[in-house]
Kinemage of the C-alpha trace (Angstrom):
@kinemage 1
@onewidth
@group {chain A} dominant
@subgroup {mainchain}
@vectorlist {calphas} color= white
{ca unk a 1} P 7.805 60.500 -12.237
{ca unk a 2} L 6.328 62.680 -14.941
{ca unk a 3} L 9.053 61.968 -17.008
{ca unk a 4} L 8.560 58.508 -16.684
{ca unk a 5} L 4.942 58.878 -17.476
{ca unk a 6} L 5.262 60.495 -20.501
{ca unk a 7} L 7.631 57.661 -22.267
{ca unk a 8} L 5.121 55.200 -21.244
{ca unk a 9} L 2.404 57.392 -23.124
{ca unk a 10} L 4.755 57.941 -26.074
{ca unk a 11} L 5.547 54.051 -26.309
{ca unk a 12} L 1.854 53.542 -25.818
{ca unk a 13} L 0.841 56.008 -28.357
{ca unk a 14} L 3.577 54.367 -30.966
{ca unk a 15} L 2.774 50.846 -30.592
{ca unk a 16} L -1.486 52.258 -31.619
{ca unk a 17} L -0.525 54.166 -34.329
{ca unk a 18} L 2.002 51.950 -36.044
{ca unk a 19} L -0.962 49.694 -36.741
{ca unk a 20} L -3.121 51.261 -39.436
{ca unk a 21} L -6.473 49.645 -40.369
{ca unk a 22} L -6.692 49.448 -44.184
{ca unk a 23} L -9.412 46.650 -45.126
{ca unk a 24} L -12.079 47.462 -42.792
{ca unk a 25} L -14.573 44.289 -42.126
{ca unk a 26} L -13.493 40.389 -42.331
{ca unk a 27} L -10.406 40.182 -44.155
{ca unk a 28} L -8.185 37.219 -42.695
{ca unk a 29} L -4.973 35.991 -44.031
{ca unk a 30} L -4.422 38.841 -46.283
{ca unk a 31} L -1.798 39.068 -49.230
{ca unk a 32} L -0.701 41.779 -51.470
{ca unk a 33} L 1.754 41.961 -54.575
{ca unk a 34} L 2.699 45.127 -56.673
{ca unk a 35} L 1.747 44.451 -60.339
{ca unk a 36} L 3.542 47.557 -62.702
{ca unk a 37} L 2.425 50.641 -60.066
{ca unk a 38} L -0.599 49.368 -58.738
{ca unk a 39} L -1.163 46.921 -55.266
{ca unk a 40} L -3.547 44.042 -55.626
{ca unk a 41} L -4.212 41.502 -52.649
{ca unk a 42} L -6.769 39.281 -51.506
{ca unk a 43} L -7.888 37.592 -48.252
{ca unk a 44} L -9.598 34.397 -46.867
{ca unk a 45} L -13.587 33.783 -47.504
{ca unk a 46} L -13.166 30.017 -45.656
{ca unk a 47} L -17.077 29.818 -46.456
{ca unk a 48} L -18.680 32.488 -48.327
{ca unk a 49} L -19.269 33.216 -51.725
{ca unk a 50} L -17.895 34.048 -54.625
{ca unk a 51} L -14.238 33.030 -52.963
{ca unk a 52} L -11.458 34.950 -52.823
{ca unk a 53} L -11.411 39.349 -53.306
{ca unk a 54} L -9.723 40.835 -55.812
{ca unk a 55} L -8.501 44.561 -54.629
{ca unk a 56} L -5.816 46.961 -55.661
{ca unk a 57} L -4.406 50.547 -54.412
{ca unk a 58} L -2.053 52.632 -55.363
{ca unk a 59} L -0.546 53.268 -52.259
{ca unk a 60} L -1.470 50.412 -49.863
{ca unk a 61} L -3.944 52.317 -47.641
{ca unk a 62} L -7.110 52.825 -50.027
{ca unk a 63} L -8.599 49.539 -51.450
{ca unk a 64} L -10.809 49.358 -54.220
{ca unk a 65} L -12.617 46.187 -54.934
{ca unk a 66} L -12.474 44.546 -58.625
{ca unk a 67} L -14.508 41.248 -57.704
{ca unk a 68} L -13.759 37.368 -57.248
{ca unk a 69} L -10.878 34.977 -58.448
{ca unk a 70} L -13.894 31.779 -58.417
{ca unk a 71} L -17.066 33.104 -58.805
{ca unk a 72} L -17.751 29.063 -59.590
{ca unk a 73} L -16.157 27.119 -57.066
{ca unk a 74} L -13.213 24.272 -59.194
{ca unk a 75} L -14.796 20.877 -59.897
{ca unk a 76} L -12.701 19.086 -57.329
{ca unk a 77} L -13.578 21.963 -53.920
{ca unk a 78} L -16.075 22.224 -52.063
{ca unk a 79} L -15.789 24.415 -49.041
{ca unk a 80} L -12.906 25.938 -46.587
{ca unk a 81} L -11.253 28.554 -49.488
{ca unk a 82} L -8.565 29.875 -47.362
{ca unk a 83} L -5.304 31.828 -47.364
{ca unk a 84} L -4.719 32.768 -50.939
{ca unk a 85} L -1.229 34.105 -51.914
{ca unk a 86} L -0.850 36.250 -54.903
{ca unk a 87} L 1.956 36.173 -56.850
{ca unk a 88} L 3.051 37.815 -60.148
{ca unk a 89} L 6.174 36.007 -62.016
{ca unk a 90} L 7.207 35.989 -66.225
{ca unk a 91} L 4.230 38.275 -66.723
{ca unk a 92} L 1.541 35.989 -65.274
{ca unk a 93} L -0.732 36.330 -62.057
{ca unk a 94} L -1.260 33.412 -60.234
{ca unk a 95} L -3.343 32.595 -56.596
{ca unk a 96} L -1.638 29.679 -54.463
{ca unk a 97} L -5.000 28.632 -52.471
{ca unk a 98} L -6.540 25.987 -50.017
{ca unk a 99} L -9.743 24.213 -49.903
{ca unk a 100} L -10.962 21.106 -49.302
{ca unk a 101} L -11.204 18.757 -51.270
{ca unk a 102} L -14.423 16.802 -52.336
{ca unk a 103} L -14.350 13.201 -50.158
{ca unk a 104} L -10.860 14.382 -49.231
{ca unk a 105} L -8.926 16.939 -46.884
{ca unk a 106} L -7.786 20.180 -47.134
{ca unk a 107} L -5.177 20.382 -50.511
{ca unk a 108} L -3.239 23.751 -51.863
{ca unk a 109} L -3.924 24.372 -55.654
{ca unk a 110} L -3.396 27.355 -57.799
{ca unk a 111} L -5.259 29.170 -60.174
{ca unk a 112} L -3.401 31.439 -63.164
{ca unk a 113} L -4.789 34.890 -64.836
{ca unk a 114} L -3.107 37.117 -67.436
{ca unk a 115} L -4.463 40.070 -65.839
{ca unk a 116} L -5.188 40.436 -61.897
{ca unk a 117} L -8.566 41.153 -62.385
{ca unk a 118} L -9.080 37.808 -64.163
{ca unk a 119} L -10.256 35.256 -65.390
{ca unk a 120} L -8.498 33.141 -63.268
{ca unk a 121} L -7.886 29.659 -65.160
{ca unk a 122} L -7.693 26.354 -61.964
{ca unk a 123} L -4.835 24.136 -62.174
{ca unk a 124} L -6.568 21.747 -59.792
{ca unk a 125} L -4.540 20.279 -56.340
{ca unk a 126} L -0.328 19.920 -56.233
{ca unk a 127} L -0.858 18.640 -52.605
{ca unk a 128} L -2.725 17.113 -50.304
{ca unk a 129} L -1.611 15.535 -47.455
{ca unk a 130} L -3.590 13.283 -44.669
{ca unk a 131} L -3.474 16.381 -42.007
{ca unk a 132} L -4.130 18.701 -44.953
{ca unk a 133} L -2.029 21.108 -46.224
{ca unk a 134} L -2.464 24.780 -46.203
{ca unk a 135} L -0.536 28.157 -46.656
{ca unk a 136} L 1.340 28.247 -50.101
{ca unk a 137} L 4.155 30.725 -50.512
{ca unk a 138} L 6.238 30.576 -53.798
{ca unk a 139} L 9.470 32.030 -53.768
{ca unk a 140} L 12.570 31.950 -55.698
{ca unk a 141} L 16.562 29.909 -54.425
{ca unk a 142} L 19.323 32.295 -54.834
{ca unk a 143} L 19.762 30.256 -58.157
{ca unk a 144} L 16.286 31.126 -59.920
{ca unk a 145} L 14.942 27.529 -58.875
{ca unk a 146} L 11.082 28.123 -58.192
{ca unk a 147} L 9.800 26.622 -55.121
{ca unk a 148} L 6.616 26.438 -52.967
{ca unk a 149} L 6.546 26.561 -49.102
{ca unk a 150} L 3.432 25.428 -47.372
{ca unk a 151} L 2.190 24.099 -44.121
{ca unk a 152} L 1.583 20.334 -42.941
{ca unk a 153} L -1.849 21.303 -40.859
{ca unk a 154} L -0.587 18.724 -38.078
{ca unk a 155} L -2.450 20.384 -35.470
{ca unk a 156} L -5.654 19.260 -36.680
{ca unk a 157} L -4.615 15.873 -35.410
{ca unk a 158} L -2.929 16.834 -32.652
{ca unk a 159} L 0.729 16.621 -34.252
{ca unk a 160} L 3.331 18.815 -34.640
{ca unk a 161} L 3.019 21.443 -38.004
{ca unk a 162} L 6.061 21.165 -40.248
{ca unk a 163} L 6.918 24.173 -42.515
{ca unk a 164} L 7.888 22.465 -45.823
{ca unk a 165} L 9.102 23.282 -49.667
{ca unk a 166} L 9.882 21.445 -52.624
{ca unk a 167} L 10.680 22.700 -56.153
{ca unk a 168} L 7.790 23.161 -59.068
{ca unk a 169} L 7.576 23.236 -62.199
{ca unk a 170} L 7.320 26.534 -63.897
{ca unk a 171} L 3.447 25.891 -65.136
{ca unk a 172} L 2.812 24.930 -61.407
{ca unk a 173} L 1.193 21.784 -62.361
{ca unk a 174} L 3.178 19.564 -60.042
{ca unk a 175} L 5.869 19.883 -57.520
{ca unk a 176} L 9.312 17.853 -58.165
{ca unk a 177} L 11.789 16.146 -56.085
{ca unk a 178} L 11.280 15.974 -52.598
{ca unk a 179} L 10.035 17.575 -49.936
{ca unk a 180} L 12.262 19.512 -47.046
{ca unk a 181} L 11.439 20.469 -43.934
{ca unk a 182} L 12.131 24.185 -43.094
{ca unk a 183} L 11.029 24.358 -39.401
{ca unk a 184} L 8.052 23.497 -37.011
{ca unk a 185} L 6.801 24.875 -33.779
{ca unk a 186} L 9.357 24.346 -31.428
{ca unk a 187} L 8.950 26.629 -28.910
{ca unk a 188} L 6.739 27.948 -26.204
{ca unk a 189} L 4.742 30.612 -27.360
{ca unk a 190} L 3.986 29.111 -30.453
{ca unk a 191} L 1.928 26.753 -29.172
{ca unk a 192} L 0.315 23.634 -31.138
{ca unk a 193} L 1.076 25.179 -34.363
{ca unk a 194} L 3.288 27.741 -36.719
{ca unk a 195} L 1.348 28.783 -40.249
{ca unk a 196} L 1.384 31.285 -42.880
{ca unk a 197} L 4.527 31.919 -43.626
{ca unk a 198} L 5.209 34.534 -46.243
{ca unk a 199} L 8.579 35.732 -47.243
{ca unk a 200} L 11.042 38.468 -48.243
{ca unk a 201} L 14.927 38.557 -49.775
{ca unk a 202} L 16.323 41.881 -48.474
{ca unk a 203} L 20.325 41.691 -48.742
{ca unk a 204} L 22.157 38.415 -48.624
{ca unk a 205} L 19.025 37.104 -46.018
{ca unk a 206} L 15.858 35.625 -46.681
{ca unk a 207} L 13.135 36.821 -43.994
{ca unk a 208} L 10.370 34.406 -43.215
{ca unk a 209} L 7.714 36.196 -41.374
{ca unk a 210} L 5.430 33.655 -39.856
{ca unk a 211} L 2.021 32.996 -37.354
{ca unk a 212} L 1.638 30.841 -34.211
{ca unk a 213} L -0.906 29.732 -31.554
{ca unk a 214} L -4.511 29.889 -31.762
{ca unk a 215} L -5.772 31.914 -34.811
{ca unk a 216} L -9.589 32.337 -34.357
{ca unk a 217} L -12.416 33.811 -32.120
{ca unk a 218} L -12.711 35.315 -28.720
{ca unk a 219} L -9.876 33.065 -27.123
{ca unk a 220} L -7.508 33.581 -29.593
{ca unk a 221} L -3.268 33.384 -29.184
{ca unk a 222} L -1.933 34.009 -32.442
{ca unk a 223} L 1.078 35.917 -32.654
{ca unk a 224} L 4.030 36.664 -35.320
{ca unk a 225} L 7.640 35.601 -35.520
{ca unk a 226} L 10.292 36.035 -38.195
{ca unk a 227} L 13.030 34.200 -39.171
{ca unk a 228} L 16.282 33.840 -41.321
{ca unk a 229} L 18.550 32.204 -43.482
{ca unk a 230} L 21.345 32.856 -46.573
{ca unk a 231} L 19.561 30.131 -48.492
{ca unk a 232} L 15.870 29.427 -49.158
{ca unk a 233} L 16.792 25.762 -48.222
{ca unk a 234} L 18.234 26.631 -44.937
{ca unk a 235} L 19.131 26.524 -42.317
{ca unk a 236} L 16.770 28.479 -40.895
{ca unk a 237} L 17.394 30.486 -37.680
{ca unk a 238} L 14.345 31.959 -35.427
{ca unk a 239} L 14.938 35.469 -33.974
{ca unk a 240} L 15.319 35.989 -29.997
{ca unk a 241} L 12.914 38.471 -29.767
{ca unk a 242} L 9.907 36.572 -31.121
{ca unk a 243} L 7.480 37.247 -31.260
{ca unk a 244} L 8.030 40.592 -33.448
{ca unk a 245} L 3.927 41.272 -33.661
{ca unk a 246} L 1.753 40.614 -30.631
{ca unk a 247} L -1.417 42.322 -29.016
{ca unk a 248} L -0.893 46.135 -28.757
{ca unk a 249} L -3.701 49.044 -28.344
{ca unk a 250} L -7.097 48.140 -29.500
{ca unk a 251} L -5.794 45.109 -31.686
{ca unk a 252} L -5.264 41.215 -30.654
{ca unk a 253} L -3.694 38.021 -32.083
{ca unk a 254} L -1.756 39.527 -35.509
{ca unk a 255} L -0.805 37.368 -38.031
{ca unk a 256} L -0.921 35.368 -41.203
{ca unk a 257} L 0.221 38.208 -43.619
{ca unk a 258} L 2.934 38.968 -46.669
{ca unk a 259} L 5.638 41.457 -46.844
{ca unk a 260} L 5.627 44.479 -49.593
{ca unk a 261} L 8.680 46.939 -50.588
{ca unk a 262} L 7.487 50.365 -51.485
{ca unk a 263} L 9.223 53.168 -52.669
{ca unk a 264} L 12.051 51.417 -51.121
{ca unk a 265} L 10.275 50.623 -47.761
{ca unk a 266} L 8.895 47.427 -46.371
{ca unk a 267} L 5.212 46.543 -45.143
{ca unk a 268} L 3.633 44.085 -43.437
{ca unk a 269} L -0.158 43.755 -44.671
{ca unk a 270} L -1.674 41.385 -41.894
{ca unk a 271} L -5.026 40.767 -40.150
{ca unk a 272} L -5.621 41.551 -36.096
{ca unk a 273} L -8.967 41.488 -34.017
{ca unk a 274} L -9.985 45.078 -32.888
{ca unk a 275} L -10.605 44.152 -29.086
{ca unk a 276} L -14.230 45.804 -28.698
{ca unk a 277} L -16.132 44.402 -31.791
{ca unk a 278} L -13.709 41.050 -31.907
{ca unk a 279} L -15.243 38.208 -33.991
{ca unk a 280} L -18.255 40.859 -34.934
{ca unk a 281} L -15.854 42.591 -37.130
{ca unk a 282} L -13.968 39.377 -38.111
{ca unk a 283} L -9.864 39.863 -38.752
{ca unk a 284} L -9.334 43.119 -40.313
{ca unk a 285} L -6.827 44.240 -43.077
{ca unk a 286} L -3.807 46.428 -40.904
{ca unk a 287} L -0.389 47.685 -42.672
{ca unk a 288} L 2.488 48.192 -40.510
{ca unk a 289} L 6.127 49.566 -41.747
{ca unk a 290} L 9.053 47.644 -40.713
{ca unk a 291} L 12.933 48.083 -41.301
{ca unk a 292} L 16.406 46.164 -40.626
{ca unk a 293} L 18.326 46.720 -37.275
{ca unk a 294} L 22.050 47.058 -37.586
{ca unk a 295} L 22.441 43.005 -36.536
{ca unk a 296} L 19.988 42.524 -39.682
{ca unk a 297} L 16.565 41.105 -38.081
{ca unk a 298} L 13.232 43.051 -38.545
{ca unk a 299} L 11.634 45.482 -36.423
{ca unk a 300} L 8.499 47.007 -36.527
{ca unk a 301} L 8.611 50.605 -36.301
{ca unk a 302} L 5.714 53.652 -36.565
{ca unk a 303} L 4.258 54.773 -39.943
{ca unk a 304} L 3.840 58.527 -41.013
{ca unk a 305} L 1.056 57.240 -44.101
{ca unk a 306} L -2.461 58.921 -44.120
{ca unk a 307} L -5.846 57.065 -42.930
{ca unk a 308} L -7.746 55.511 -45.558
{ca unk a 309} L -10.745 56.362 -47.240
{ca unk a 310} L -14.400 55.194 -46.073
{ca unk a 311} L -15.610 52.423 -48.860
{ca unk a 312} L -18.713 52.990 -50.283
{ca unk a 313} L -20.629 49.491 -50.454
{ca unk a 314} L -23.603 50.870 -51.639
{ca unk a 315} L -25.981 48.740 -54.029
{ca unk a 316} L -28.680 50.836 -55.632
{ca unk a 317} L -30.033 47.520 -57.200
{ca unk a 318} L -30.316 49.507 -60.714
{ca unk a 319} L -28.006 46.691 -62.808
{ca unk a 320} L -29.432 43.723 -64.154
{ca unk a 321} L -26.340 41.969 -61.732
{ca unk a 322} L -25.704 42.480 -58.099
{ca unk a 323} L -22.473 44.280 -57.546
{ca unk a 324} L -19.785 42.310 -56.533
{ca unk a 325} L -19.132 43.236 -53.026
{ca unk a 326} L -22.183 40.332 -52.161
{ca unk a 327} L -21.331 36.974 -50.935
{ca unk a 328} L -23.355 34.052 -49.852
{ca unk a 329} L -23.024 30.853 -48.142
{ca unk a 330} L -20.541 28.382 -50.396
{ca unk a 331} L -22.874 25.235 -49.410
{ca unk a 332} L -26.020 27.010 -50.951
{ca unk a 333} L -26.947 28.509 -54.081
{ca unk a 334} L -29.264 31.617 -54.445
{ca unk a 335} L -30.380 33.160 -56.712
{ca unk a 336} L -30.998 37.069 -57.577
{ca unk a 337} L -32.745 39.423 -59.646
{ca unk a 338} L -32.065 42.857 -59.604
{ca unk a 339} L -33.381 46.185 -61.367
{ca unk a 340} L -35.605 49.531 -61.020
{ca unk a 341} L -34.200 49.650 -57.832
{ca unk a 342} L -35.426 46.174 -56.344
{ca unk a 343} L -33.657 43.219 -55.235
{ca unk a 344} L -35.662 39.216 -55.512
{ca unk a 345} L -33.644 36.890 -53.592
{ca unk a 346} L -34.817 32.780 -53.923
{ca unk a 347} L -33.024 30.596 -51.675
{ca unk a 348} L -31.614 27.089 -52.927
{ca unk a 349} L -34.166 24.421 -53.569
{ca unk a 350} L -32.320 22.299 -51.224
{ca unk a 351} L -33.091 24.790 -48.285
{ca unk a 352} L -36.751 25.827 -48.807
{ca unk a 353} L -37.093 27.540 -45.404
{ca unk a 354} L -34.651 28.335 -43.239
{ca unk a 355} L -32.501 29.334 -45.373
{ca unk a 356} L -29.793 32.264 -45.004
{ca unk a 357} L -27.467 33.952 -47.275
């Protein structure tokens, strides 16, 4: 018996520790991309503003913050800015993004930068479908062919949610050819819905990791699946043992995240709920290692890296500017002055009292 009890505490203690919380605060759909030796990534701000954090680390644990991608929203959005994907290819940055589109539905887009800190040039929509489509993913065919994977958002009227790709052009002004379907929820536990897939080439596989079920708030499902295939176009094959990343110590409903090599091992950067402060604390920033098993699926195993750093967020309120960890709601405009210490906040014309920030 105390044998017994003492694997159970060691399983217990591995399953806490292999998830390590490294963007503290409301950081949903996060995604991360080495750039020469430094990390950058960014994360979901669905309705606050400026959209979309630029960050970067050395080592994938501390985060320092380097501002916005839009600190003016593009002339054709107006609100939802979710799920950005940054990507670095033939020495430009570029930020696959969703938002929804003036008179319209939500529509993926993608934004350019010779630097990751910016400016970030908008290269307005390359799709928008009548459910809406969300979650871009470029990624390269095993014969250089550049592609973009996104999802049909078919749950929003109550239909099934097709993965699909179809090949674009290298200034990723427009997509070419037709569209494929890769997969679609198809089985139990991924409910009404499969989203945010990111993905890996390790070996002769690709590795799709992917989310399913209920994303959001105190009720929420999600969990995380993988799957395969020897060619970006398919066929795709879904692993047994899916879901790979489920609820486990103080953290529920994992997901929606992209996979990093470094110094020749693999990360997951994803967002979870912590189970006591929930939807106070939003869907925090966690890194988890994962490797190959002998039959060549992925498995999440425990990770030896240090705990982050506190981030300071201080604002002294001495610049002319507010720093640029402040947001605000994207359907109002404030404005601020700031100096000597103070802080004068006005709240939008439109929304003379009442107003919030």
């Amino acid at each position: 018996m105390r044998n017994i009890l003492i694997l159970l505490l060691s399983i217990t203690c591995l399953t806490v520790n292999a998830q390590k919380l490294v963007m503290r605060g409301d950081h949903p759909d996060p995604s991360v991309v080495r750039i020469g030796d430094t990390y950058w990534a960014s994360a979901t701000t669905s309705n606050w503003f400026p959209a979309y954090p630029l960050m970067s680390s050395k080592d994938l644990i501390n985060w320092s913050g380097n501002g916005f991608v839009f600190t003016k929203k593009p002339g054709w959005s107006d609100y939802y800015f979710w799920a950005p994907e940054i990507s670095y290819d033939g020495g430009k940055v570029y930020i696959y993004y969703s938002a929804h589109k003036k008179n319209g539905n939500l529509c993926l887009s993608v934004a350019s930068a010779d630097q990751p800190a910016g400016p970030y040039k908008d290269h307005g929509p390359l799709m928008c479908e009548v459910a809406g489509s969300i979650d871009a993913f470029p990624m390269r065919d095993e014969h250089g062919k550049l592609f973009m994977i996104w999802k049909e958002d078919g749950n929003s009227v109550r239909k099934p949610t097709p993965i699909w790709i179809q090949e674009m052009n290298e200034s990723r002004t427009a997509l070419m050819g037709e569209k494929q379907e890769l997969f679609r929820n198809s089985l139990e536990w991924e409910a009404n819905l499969v989203e945010g897939v990111s993905m890996i080439k390790i070996g002769e596989y690709y590795y799709a990791f992917y989310a399913a079920a209920g994303c959001c708030g105190v009720g929420c499902t999600y969990q995380s699946g993988v799957a395969r295939s020897k060619n970006l176009l398919g066929p795709w094959e879904k692993y047994a043992n899916n879901p790979v990343l489920k609820d486990a110590g103080k953290w529920k409903c994992p997901g929606h995240g992209t996979p990093v090599e470094k110094d020749g091992r693999y990360y997951f950067l994803y967002h979870a709920y912590d189970k006591e402060t929930n939807i106070f604390t939003g869907r925090q920033g966690l890194l988890q290692e994962f490797k190959l098993t002998e039959d060549k699926w992925i498995e999440f195993i425990n990770t030896d890296e240090p705990e982050p750093k506190l981030a300071s967020t201080t604002d002294s309120f001495d610049e002319i500017k507010l720093d640029p960890q402040w947001q605000w709601s994207v359907f109002q405009s404030p404005s601020a002055v700031t100096g000597n210490g103070k802080l004068r906040l006005k709240a939008d014309n439109k929304f003379p009292s009442g107003s919030y920030l």
